[in-house]
N, C-alpha and C positions, 0 to 999 in steps of 0.2 A: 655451899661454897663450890662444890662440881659443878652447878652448874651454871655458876657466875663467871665460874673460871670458863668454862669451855664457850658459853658466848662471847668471853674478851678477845678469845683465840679466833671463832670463826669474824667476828668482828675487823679486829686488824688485819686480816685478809683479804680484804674489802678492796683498798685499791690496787691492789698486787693480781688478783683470778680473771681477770678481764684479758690483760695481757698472756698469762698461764694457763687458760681453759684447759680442762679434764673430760669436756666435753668429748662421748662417744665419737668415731669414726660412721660414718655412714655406710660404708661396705661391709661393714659388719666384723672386723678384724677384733673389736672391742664390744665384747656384749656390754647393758648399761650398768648390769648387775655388779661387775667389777669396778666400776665406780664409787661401789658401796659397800665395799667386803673391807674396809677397816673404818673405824670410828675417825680416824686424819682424815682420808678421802671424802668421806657423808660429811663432816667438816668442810671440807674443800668445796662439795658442790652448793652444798647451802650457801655458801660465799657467793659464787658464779651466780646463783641466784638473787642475790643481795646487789650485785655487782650494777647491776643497769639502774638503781636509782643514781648513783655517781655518772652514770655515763649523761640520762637526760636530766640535765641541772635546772633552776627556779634562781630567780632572780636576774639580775643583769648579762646573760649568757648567751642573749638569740645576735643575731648579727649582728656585727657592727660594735659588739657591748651592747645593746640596747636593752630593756628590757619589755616586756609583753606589751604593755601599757605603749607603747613606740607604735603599735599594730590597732590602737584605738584611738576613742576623741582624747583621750586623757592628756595627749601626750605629742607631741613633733619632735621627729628625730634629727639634729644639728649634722650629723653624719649624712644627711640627704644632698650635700654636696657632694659626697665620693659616692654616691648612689649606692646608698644603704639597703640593708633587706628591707628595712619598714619604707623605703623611697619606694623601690621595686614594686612593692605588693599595691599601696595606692596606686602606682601606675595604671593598677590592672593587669601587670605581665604577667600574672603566677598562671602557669597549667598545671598539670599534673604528675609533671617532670622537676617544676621547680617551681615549690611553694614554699617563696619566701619568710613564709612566717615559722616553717621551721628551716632553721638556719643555725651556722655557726654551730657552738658545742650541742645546738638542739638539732643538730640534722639528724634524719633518719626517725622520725618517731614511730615509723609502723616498724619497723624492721626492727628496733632496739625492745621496744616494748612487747614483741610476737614473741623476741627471744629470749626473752623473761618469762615471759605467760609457758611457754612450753618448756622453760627447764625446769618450771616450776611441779608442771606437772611430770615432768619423771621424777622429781625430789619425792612428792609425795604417793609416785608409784611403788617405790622403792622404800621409803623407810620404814614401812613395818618391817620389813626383812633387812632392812641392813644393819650392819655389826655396828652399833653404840653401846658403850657400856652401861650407860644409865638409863634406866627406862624414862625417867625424870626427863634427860635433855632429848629422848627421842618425841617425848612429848611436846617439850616445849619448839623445839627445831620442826615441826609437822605443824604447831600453831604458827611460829613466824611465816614459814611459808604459805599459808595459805591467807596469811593477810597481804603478804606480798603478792600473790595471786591474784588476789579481788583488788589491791590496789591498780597492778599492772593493765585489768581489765577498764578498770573507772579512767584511766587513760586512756587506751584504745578507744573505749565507746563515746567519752565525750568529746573525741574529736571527729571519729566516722562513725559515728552512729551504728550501722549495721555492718559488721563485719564476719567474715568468717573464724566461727568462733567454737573451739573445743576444749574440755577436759582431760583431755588422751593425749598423751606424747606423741609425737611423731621428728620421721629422722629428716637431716638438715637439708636434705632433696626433695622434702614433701611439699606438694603443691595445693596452694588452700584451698584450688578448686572444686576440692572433692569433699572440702569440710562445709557444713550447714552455716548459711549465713544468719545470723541472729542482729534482735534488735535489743537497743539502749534496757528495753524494757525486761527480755529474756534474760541479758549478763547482770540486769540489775537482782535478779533472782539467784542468782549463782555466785553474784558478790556477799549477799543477806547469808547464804546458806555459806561460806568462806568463813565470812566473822563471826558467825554464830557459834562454828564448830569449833574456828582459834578460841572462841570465847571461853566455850568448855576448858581449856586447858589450866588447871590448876598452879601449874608451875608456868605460867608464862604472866612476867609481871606487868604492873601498871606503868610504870617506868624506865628510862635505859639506866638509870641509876648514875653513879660519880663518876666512875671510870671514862676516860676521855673514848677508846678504842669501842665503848657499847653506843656513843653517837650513835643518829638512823638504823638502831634496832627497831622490828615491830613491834608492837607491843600491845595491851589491852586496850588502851586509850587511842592506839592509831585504828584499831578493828571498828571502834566506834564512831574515830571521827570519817570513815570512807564509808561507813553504813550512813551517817547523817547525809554525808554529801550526795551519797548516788542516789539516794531517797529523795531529795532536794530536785534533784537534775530528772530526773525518772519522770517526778511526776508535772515536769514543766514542760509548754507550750511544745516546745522541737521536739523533746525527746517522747514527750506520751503518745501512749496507742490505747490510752483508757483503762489497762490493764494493772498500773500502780495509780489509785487516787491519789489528791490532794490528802483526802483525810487519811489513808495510811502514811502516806510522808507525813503527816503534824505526827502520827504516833510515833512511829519509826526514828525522828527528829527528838522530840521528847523522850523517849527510854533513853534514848544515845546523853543528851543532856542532861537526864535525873541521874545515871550511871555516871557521868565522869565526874559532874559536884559533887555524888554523894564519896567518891575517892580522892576527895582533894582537890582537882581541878578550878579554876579559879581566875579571873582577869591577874593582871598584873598589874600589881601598884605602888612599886618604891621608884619614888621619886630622886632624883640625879641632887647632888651637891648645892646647895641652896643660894649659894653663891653664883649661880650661873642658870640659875631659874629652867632644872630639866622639867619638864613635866615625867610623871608615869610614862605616858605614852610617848615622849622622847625618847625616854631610859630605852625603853623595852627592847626598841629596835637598833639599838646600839649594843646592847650589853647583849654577852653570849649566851647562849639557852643552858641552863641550867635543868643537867637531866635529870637528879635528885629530885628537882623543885623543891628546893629547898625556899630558894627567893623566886623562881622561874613557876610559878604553879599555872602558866596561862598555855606556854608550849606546848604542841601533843609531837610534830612530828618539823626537826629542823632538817636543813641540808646543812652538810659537813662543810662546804668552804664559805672561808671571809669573805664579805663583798669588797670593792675598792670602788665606790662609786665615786670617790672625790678625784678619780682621774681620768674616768671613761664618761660620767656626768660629772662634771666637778665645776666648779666657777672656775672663770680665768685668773681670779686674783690669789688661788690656791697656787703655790709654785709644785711645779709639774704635773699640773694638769694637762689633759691632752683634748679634750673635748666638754663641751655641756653635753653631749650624747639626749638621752633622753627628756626633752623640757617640757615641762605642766604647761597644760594650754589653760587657753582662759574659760574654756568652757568647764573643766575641771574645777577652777578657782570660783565662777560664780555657784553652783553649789555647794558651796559651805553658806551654812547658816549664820545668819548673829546668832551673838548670846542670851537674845532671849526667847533661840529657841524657833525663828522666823525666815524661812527661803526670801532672802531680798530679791532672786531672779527667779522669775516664773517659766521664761524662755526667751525668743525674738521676734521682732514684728518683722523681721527682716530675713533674706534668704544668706547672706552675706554672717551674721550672724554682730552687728555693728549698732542694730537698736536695743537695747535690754532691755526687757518690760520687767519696771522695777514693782514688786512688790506694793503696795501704798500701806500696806503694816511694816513694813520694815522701816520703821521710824529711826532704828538705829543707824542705816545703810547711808555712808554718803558717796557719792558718786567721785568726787575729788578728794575721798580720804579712805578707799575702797578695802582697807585692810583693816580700819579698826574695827573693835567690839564683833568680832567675827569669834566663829569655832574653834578655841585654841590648836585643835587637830589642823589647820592650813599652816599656821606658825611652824608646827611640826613636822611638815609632809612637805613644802613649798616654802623657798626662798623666793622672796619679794621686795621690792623697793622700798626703803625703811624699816626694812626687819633686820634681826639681830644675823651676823654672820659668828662671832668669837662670843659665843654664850657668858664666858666670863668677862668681857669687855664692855662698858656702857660707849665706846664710843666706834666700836666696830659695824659697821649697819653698811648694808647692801646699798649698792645706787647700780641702779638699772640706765640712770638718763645717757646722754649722749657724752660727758665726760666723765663717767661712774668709771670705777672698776670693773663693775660687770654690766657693760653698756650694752643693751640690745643690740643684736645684727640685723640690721633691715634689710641688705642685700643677700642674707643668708649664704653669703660666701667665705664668712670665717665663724668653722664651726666649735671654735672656744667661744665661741658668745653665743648666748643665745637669742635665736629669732624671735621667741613668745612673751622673753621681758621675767622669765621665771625658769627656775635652776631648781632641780631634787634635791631636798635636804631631806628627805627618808632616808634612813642607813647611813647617812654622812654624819661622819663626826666630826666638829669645825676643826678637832685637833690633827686632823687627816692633813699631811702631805706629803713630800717626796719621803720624806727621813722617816715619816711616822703614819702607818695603815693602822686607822683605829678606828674603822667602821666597820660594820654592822654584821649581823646572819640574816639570812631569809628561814620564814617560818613556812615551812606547805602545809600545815593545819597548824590551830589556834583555838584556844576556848572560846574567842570571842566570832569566829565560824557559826561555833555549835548553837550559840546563842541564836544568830541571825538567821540559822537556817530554819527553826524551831520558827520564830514570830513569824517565817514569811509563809508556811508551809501551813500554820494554822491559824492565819487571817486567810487563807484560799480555800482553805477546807471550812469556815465559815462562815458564816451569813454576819456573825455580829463578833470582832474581834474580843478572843478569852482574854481575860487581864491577864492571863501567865505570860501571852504574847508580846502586854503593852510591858511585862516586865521584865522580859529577855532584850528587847529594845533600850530600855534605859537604863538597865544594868551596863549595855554598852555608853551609852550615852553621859552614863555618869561620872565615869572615871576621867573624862576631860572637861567637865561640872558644866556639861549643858543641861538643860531642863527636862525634864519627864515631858513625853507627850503622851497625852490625854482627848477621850474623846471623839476621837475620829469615825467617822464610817468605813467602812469595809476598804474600799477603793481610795481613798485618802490613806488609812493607815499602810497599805502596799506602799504607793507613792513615796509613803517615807522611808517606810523600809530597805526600798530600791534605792534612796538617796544617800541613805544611812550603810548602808554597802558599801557606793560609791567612794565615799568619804570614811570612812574606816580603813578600807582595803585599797586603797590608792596605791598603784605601784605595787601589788600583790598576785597578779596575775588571777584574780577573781572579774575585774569588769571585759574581759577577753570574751571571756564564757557566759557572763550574766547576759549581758545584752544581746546573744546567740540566744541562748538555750529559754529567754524573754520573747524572743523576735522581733524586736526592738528596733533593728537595721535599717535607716531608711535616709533619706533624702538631708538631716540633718547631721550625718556622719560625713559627710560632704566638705565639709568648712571648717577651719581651726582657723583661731585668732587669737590673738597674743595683746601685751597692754605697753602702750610706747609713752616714757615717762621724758615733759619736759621741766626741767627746775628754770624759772622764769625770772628775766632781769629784776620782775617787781618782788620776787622773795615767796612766790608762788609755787607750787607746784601742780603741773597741769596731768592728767590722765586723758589718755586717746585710746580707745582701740583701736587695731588695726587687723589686716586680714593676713594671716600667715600662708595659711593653703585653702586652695575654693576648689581645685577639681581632684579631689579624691573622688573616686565613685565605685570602692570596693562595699558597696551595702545592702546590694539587690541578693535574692533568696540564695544565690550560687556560694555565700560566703559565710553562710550560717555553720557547713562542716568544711572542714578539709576534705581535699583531694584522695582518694584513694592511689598509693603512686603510679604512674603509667607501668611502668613493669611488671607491677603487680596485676595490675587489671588484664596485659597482654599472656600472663602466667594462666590466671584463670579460666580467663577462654582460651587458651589453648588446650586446657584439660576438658573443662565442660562445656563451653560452646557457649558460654553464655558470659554476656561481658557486664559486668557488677561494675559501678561507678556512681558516686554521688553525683545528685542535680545538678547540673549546669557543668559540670566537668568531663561530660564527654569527650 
């Protein structure tokens, strides 16, 4: 009970130590060691350490409201008329002074993220010797932090790959110039060695538990789920240097996923009020993460705020909506599968992206009825023309056409409609409007992560796909009752896998990254198109694509990391003489 208590404590300080820092003086007026000489204080800085996941937020928070997906195919940002951070960045104007894509409440990510990573390490300089009463919470406050640690790091590395990078505290004048630059592959070693040692710790649980104030604690489940991921990221295409395989990522992936099933961990599967036909996978991303997991057994690791997408992406038929913000492009929509299980689009014959090469097994797929006998996951992820808007209403249905309520904008100059003919229903609750916020949380890990990172990690480390792989894939697959895939060869089963990400994590800030850290970037990221609905004198309804944006051309190798920031870069060589900058960011 001390030590549930004393996490509530340093918990709810959470958003209050950001503004309060106790942080050391750099002239040295304040040794660090007084920061640590009562059991409140070592309280306090464990907070300030805690503090920077609040400050860079997941979800709808990068410019604009946008969210990540705004910065890929997935997605056209409506906001591109007041020249949005996601307009800016396709432009091509990002340097190294101003990269758009971190934006808004996500600015600063080297700076916010360094300032983590190093108070992390005087926390854990410091707490063998500092005054807590319990040896128990000194234990457990030494494991959160150093998950916090290796988490802070799995940030930094996957966005600049090789940074300057240490374990040793240093004071707020210190210049990285002098610290050793390391690669994705080195911090991924030092993340493995973070969660292993939290792991050790007896008293640090699997869970935040009931209490609302233990929200975004670390925990034994988050230690694992940043060992799966950095494992995952380590041993792909950008980030390897040969030195983590594919086949230690399938192990590394598997221990992390036999370890969180065998303590619970689990998809999520209670379905919403049956009068309004929720699926599981509607609920989930509506309903608040549940740290108990009591009903919640899929969450590992939520962000504290509600989302409001129904007013930053919202339809205009929502009263007080302010924008569609972020809208599913159609390249998005054509990978979703029918239901039995079948890619109706293979890709384009065209540069434009205006001819689909339809499948010719997708016997289900009709081109003028493009949304039926699809993926139930599109239903749930993407608002579309004939789809349900008021889940309890049979007669509430979306219309896209040109006198719908949510009528395409073809001139892309009123950004409450949207330009692509499709509106984010992820995290929107239909019951969302001015009077009533009753959308969604964002999840930064998920069971259903652990799973996918496991199949993809050991279909690469093998010649011939394990079924444990084809069984991580349709455990995900199952819960919105698509079909088992079976069968495949090596290179076909990835193909799915990668698809199967796509469309799971829509909107989840994982295809930002996948298709980096894949090197995937090419000439086809170029083009977004949307679907122009006409309802026709004869009682018809006609489907057009059309071309939303053609000269993006943020996809050449410069765009695989971020920027290191110019000041930082002029920082460095001003100490060592030597100027550190990612490719093409000179």
């Amino acid at each position: 009970m001390k030590l549930i208590k004393n996490i509530i404590i340093a918990s709810a300080l959470l958003g209050s130590m950001a503004a309060c820092s106790p942080e050391y003086n750099p002239d040295g007026r304040v040794d660090k060691s007084e920061l640590f000489e009562t059991d409140k204080k070592t309280f306090s800085y464990l907070n300030l350490c805690y503090s920077h996941l609040q400050q860079q937020r997941k979800g709808n928070w990068y410019g604009n409201d946008a969210f990540l997906s705004a910065f890929t195919d997935d997605a056209y940002d409506a906001n591109s008329i007041d020249n949005s951070s996601s307009a800016l960045y396709w432009r091509g104007v990002s340097t190294a002074y101003n990269f758009p894509v971190e934006s808004g409440v996500n600015a600063g990510c080297w700076s916010e993220y360094f300032k983590g990573l190093n108070q992390c390490n005087t926390f854990l300089e410091n707490i063998e010797t500092a005054k807590v009463n319990q040896q128990e919470d000194r234990e457990s406050w030494k494991a959160q932090c150093l998950i916090l640690r290796a988490l802070y790091s799995l940030e930094l590395a996957k966005r600049y790959n090789e940074i300057p990078y240490t374990t040793k505290s240093y004071d707020a004048d210190f210049d990285f110039g002098s610290a050793e630059f390391k690669n994705f592959s080195a911090i991924a070693r030092q993340i493995f060695a973070d969660c292993d040692a939290a792991l050790e710790c007896e008293s640090l649980p699997w869970n935040s538990g009931s209490n609302e104030a233990l929200r975004g604690m670390m925990t034994k489940a988050v230690a694992y789920a940043v060992k799966s991921q950095t494992a995952l990221y380590a041993a792909s295409p950008l980030y390897s240097d040969g030195s983590i395989s594919w086949s230690e990522a399938a192990d590394i992936t598997k221990t992390c996923l036999d370890a969180l099933r065998d303590n619970g961990f689990t998809l999520f599967t209670r379905a919403g009020a049956a009068n309004q036909n929720i699926s599981a996978y509607d609920s989930y991303f509506i309903a608040r993460p549940d740290g108990a997991r009591v009903t919640d057994k899929e969450t590992i690791l939520e962000t504290r705020d509600q989302m409001s997408v129904w007013v930053s992406s919202g339809l205009p038929s929502v009263t007080g909506s302010i924008s569609a913000g972020t809208c599913p492009s159609q390249e998005l929509v054509d990978m979703y599968e029918t239901i039995d299980g079948v890619q109706p689009i293979l890709g384009y014959s065209d540069a434009s992206h205006l001819q689909p090469i339809i499948n010719p097994e997708a016997t289900l797929y009709d081109e003028q009825n493009p949304y039926a006998n699809r993926d139930p996951r599109l239903a749930s992820t993407i608002y579309y023309h004939g789809g349900k808007r008021a889940l309890d209403s049979a007669t509430s249905i979306i219309n896209t056409s040109e006198d719908g309520a949510e009528s395409i904008d073809l001139t892309k100059q009123d950004k409450k409609h949207s330009p692509t003919g499709y509106y984010l229903r992820k995290y929107n609750n239909f019951a969302s409007d001015l009077n009533n916020n009753a959308d969604g949380y964002f999840r930064q890990f998920r069971f259903a992560e652990i799973l996918l990172n496991y199949a993809e990690a050991a279909a690469e480390a093998n010649a011939n796909v394990p079924a444990e792989a084809y069984a991580a894939v349709n455990e995900v697959r199952a819960r919105v009752n698509m079909p088992e895939i079976e069968g495949l060869s090596r290179d076909e089963f990835i193909k799915r896998v990668r698809n199967e990400r796509r469309v799971e994590f829509a909107f989840e800030e994982q295809r930002y990254y996948d298709v980096r850290r894949w090197k995937v970037l090419d000439s086809n990221f170029s083009v977004i198109t949307g679907m122009k609905v006409t309802e026709g004198s004869d009682g018809k309804t006609r489907f057009e694509r059309i071309v939303v944006d053609n000269t993006r051309n943020c996809h050449d190798s410069k765009y695989l990391l971020s920027p290191i920031p110019g000041n930082e870069v002029v920082r460095i060589l001003s100490l060592s003489g030597v100027r550190h900058q990612n490719p093409g960011w000179e």
